[in-house]
N, C-alpha and C positions, 0 to 999 in steps of 0.2 A: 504494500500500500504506500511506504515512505517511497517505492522506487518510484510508482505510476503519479504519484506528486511532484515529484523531482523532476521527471518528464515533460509533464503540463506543464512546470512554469517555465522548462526552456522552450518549450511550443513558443506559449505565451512572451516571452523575451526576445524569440526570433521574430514572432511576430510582429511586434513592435520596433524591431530595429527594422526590419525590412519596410514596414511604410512607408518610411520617411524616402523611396526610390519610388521615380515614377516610371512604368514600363520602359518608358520608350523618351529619353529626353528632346524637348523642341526646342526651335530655336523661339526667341524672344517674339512677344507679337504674332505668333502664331497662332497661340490654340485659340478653340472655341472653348470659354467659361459657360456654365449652364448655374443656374441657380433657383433653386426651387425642391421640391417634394423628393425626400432620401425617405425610406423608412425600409425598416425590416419587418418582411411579412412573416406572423407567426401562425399556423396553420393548424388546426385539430381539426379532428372530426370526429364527429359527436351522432346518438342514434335522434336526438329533435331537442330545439331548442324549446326548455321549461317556459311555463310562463312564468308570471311576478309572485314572486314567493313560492314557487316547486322547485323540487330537486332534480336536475337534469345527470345525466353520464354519457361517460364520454365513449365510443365503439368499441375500441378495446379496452378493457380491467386493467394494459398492464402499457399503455401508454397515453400520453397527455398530448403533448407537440407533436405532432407529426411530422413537419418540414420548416424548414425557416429559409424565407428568398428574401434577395433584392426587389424592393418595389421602390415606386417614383416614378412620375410623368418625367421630368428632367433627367432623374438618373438614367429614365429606359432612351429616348433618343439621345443622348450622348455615349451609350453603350453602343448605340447600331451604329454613329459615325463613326468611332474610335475602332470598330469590325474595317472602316473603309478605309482606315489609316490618318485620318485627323487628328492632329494630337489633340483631346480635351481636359477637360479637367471640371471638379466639381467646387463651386462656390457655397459654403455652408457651414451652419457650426454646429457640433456635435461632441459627445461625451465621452469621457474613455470608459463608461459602460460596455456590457458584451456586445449589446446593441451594433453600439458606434465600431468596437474591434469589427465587428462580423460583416458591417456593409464597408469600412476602408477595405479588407483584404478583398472581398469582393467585387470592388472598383478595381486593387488593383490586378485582378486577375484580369479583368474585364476590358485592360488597357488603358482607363480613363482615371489620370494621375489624380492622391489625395493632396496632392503639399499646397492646397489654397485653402483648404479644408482648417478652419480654427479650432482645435481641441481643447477641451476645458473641462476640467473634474466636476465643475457646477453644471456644468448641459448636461441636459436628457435628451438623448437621439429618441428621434420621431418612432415607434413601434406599430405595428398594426395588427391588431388580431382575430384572424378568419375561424368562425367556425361554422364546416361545414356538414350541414344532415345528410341523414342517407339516402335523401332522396336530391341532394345535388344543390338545396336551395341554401345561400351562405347568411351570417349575421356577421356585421364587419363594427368591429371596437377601435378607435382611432384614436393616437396621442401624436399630435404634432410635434412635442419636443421643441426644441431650438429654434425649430423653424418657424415657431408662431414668434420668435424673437425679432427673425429679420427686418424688420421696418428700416424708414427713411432714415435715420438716425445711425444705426450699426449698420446697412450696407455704404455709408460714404465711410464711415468710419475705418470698417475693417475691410470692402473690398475695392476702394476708389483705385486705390496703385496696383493693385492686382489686374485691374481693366484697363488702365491705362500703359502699364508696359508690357503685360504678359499676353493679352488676347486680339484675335484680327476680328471675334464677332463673339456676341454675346447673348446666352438664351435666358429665357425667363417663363414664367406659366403662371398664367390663372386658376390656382387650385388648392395651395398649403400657406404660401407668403403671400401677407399682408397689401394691398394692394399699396401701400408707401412705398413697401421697399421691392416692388415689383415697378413702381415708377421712377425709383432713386436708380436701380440696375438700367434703366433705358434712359434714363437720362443722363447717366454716366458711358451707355455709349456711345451716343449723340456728341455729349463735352469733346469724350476723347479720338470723336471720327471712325470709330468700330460700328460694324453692323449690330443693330438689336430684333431678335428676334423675338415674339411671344404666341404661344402655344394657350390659345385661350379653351381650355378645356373642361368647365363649368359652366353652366348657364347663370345668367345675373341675375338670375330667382338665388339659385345655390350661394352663389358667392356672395354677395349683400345681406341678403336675410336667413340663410341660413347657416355656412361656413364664417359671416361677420367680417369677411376679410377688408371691408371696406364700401366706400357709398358707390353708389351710379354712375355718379361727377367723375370720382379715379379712375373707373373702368374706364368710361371714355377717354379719360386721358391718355391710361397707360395705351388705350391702343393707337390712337392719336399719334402718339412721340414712336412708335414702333416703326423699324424698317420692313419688316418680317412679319406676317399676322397669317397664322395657319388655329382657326376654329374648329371647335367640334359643330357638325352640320346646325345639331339642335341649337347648340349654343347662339349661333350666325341667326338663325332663323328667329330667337328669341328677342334678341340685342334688336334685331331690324324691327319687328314689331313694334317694340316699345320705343322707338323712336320713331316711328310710323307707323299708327294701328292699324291704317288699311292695307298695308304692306302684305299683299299675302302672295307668294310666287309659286312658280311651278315647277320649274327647276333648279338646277343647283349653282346655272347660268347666270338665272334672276337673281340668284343669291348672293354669288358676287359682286353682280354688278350694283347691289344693292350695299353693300360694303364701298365698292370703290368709290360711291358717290358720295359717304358719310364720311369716309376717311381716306386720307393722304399717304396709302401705305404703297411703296415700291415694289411689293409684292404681297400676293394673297393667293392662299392655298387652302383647297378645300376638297375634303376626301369624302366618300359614301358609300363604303365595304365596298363589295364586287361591278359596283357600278362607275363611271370613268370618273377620276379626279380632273378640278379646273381650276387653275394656274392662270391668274391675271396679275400686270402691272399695268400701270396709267395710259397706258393705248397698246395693248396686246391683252388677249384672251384666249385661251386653246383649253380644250377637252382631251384626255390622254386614256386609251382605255387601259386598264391590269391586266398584266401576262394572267394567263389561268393556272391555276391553283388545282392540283389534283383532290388534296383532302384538307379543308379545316379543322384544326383541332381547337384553336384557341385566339379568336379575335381582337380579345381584350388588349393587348398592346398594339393591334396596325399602323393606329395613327403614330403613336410614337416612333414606329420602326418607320414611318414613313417620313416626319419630321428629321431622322436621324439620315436618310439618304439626302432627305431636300440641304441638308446641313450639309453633306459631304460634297454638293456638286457645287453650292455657291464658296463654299471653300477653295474648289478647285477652281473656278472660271470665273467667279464672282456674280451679282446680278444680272440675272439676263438682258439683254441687251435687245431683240428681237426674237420671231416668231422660232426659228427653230433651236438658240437657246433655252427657251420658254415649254416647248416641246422636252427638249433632251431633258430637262430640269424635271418634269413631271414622272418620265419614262422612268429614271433612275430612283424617283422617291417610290412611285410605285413597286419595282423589285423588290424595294427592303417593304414594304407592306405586307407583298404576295409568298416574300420568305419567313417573314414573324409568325404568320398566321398559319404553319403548321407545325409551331411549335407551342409548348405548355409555356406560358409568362412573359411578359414585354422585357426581356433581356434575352440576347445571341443566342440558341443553345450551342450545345457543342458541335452538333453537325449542320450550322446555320452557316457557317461560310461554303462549305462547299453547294446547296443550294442559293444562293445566294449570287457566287462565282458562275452560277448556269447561266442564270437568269441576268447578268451581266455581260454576256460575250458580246461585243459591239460597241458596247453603250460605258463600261465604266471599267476599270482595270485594278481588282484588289492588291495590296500593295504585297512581295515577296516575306513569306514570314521568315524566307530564312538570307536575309540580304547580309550585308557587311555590317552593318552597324547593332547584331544582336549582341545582346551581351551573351558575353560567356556563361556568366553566372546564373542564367536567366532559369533555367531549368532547379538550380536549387533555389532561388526565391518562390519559383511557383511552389513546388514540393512544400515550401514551410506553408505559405499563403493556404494551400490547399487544406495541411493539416492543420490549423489555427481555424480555418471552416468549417470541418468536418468536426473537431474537439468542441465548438460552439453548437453543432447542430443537433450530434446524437443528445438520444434520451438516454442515459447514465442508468436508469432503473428497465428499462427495453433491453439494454445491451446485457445487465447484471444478468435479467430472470432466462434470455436467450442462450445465456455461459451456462446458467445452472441446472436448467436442463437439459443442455446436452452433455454437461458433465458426470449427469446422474445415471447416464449409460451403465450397466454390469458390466458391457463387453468390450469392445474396441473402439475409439473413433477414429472413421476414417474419412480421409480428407477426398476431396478429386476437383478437378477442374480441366481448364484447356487452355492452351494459346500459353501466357505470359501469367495470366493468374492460376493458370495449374501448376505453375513454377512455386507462385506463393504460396499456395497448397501444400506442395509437396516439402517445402520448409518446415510449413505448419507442425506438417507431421513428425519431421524430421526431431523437433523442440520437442513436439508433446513425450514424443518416444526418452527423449534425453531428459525430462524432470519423472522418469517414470509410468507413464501412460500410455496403456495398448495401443497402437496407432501403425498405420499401415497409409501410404498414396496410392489411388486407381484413377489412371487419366480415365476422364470422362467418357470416351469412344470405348473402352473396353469394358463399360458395362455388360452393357447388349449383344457382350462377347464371350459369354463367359462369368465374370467377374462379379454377378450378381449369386457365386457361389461361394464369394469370401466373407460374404455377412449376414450376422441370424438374425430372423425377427425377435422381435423382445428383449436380443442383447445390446445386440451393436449399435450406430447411429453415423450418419454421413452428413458433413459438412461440404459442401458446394461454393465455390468462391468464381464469380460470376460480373464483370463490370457493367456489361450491358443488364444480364438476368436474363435476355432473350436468346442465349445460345443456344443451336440445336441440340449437338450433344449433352449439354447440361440438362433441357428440358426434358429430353427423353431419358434420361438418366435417372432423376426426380421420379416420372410418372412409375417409370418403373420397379423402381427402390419402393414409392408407395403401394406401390399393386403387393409386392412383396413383405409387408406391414414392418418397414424400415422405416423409422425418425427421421426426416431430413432437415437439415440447419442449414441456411443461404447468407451469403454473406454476400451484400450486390452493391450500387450504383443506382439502382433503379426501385423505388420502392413500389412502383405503379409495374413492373416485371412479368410476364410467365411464372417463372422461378419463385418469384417473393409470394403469389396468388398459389402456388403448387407445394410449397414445402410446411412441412408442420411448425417450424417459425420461423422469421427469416429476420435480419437486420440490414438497413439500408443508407448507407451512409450519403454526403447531401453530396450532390454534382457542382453545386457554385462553389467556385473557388479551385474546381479541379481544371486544370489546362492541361490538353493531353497534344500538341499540334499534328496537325494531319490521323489523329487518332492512333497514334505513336503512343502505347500504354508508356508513361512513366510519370508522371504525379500518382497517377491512378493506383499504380503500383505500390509506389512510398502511404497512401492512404492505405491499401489491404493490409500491407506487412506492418505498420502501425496497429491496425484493431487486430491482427493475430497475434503481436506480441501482450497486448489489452488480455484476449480470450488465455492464453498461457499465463500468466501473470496472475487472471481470475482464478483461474483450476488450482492452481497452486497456492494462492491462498482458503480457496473454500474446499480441498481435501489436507490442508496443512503439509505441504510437500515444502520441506527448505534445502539448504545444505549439503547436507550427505546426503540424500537422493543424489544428486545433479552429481557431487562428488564420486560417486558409487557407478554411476553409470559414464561417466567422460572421463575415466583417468587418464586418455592419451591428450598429447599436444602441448601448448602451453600452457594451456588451461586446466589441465592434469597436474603439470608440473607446481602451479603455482598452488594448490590444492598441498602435493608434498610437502610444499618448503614453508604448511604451517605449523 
């Protein structure tokens, strides 16, 4: 127990030293600054939400949290630009709560540098907490944190020279920050001749009288002073009303042009799911239809992933200039839209560049990940990053009761897997054997070969260590151990899995903060062999194995040797 403490606070200490490195340094005046809505989504799921005064519970007896993601309007389109090689960065302040640890390493996986970022022992980072029923419908609990701080007042204070020497354009949103300091951040781009951009993503019902973030008067203004004005449809449609009640349009045409007449913006974008986005500046308008989309999974970030392309092309080319800049500009936001949307949450997943890169041939050119200017070091910063996410996300009491039953085996446990994480596996086994514990490795293909002769029901039990969870060998492996009334234990990447759904309990460590490039396992890696040396470490202390075990079983090598000469 003093060792797996020991461990944690060097997690925790790498972690913290490695922050202060931003992926990918820029030169000065380059990045795009974004400021607005950081929060860490915290996720349960629960069998129905109680009403006022009942006792509700949660799906399973033997977990609370189920997942913990990066959320934010701001943080999610500066995620998808920083996919296209922009440098960004995050304007905000936040706590060195877990919170606040869990979304910096998160950014800086995600490429989008923390060091604008104001840490302070007295902030509370923004938290959000999802709880979802079994029938899919969610209840969402909100703490703004720090970020109800921002007003007119602390963004001149703390991010005026930030804007002024560090950024070539600056984003903001109508949705967490104050609408002062949502008009202090666009008036500080204006001062200092940077672009401003703002993602009005509320409606002025929301944001006035219900959110409080400020009156009618600021809305108009901040959009007013904006160079950049990308609305949610509803939002545009609501705003024109109320400044025109007979204002009622038909399209999404009207809609603009219904903007453009109110306000002085150099450009305006406006997105409508599957149906064509439309991109106007003060005498240009074009309609752009979206590449098609094979499968939807998850809409809820588009716009943002489409804000984050419209970011990366005025970055490269600057404002459009005429009719088929204006075009290409649409083309390009659309892609990152039509690749968000079939993924689970408004941040990159992990196999979002390479559809992304499809849906780009022609039109935009993702930048080399592996050019000259990578750092060396870069693969062990991820690795720490990665474990400093994963030691924040597990449930500590999931992972205990997962060790202790499979440690209550009579007979053997044995390990298996494929690829790279049967490698792990086979260590696994290698340790369990050397503190004393039956244990044997079956690569996964040799189940259904055989191999489902080397373990009894009711004694033995099999451990599966799986990144995706979707492997076929693994799956049919699983099925089959179960047909055979084998325990099976999962150790994945994937909680949402085949594997995780097929094995009698499974544990699923988070995916944010793991970078694996080109899907090259090796953070992935350093996270498995970290919770197997967890699961070892467990055994050994809940059947009380020290010392002379491990002495009794390793006398060769140096580690024999040193055992001697006590």
């Amino acid at each position: 127990v003093k060792m797996a403490r020991f461990y944690r606070a060097g997690f925790l200490f790498s972690k913290r030293l490695f922050s202060f490195y931003s992926t990918s340094p820029a030169a000065e005046g380059t990045y795009v600054l974004g400021c607005g809505s950081n929060v860490a989504d915290n996720l349960y799921r629960i069998k129905k939400m109680p009403k006022l005064g009942d006792k509700g519970f949660f799906l399973s007896p033997f977990q609370t949290l189920e997942k913990k993601l990066l959320g934010g309007v701001t943080l999610n389109h500066l995620s998808w630009a920083a996919l296209a090689g922009v440098p960004t960065g995050l304007l905000a302040l936040q706590g060195e709560d877990e919170a606040g640890q869990f979304l910096r390493s998160g950014l800086q996986s995600l490429a989008v540098s923390t060091k604008f970022i104001r840490v302070d022992p007295t902030y509370k980072t923004g938290e959000c907490h999802v709880f979802i029923q079994e029938d899919g419908e969610r209840t969402i609990f909100m703490a703004k944190g720090a970020t109800s701080l921002m007003n007119h007042a602390t963004i001149n204070k703390e991010f005026d020279q930030d804007i002024a020497k560090h950024s070539a354009m600056v984003t903001t949103e109508v949705s967490q920050v104050p609408l002062s300091g949502v008009l202090a951040i666009l008036q500080a781009a204006r001062r200092h001749g940077k672009i401003g951009v703002l993602d009005l993503d509320v409606t002025p019902t929301v944001c006035v009288e219900q959110a409080e973030l400020g009156s009618l008067e600021e809305l108009l203004e901040c959009i007013r002073t904006c160079d950049v004005l990308k609305p949610a449809k509803v939002a545009a449609m609501e705003l024109l009303t109320k400044l025109d009640p007979s204002f009622k349009p038909t399209s999404m045409t009207e809609v603009v042009n219904g903007l453009r007449s109110h306000f002085g913006c150099k450009l305006i974008a406006l997105t409508d799911g599957h149906n064509p986005s439309v991109l106007a500046t003060p005498d240009q308008i074009v309609t752009v239809d979206p590449p098609s989309v094979p499968t939807v999974v998850d809409a809820t970030g588009a716009g943002d992933a489409f804000l984050g392309g419209l970011i990366a092309g005025i970055h490269k080319k600057g404002l459009p200039g005429d009719h088929l800049d204006l075009h290409w500009l649409g083309s390009l936001a659309n892609c990152f839209g039509a690749t968000c949307v079939q993924y689970l949450g408004g941040v990159p997943a992990q196999d979002a560049r390479i559809s992304l890169d499809a849906y780009l041939k022609g039109i935009y050119e993702l930048p080399d990940m592996g050019s000259e200017d990578t750092d060396i070091l870069g693969p062990l910063k991820s690795a720490v990053i990665a474990l400093g996410s994963v030691t924040d996300a597990l449930d500590p009491c999931k992972v205990e009761h997962f060790v202790r039953s499979m440690s209550a085996t009579p007979g053997q446990i044995v390990t298996s897997g494929i690829g790279k994480s049967g490698i792990v596996a086979s260590r696994l086994s290698s340790s369990l054997s050397s503190i004393g514990i039956l244990s044997q490795y079956v690569h996964a293909a040799e189940w259904t070969h055989g191999d489902l002769g080397k373990v009894r029901s009711g004694q033995d039990s099999v451990l599966l260590i799986s990144h995706s969870g979707n492997t076929e060998e693994c799956v049919e492996a699983v099925r089959q151990l179960s047909a055979a009334g084998i325990s099976t234990f999962v150790l994945t990447g994937n909680a949402e899995s085949t594997l995780s759904k097929l094995a009698t309990e499974s544990v699923a460590y988070n995916p944010v903060g793991i970078d694996d490039p080109f899907h090259i396992p090796m953070s992935s890696i350093v996270v498995q062999e970290a919770i197997c040396n967890c699961i070892c470490m467990e055994i050994m202390r809940l059947k009380g194995i020290g010392e002379n075990t491990f002495k009794r079983n390793h006398p060769g090598g140096t580690i024999g040797k040193r055992f001697s000469n006590k």
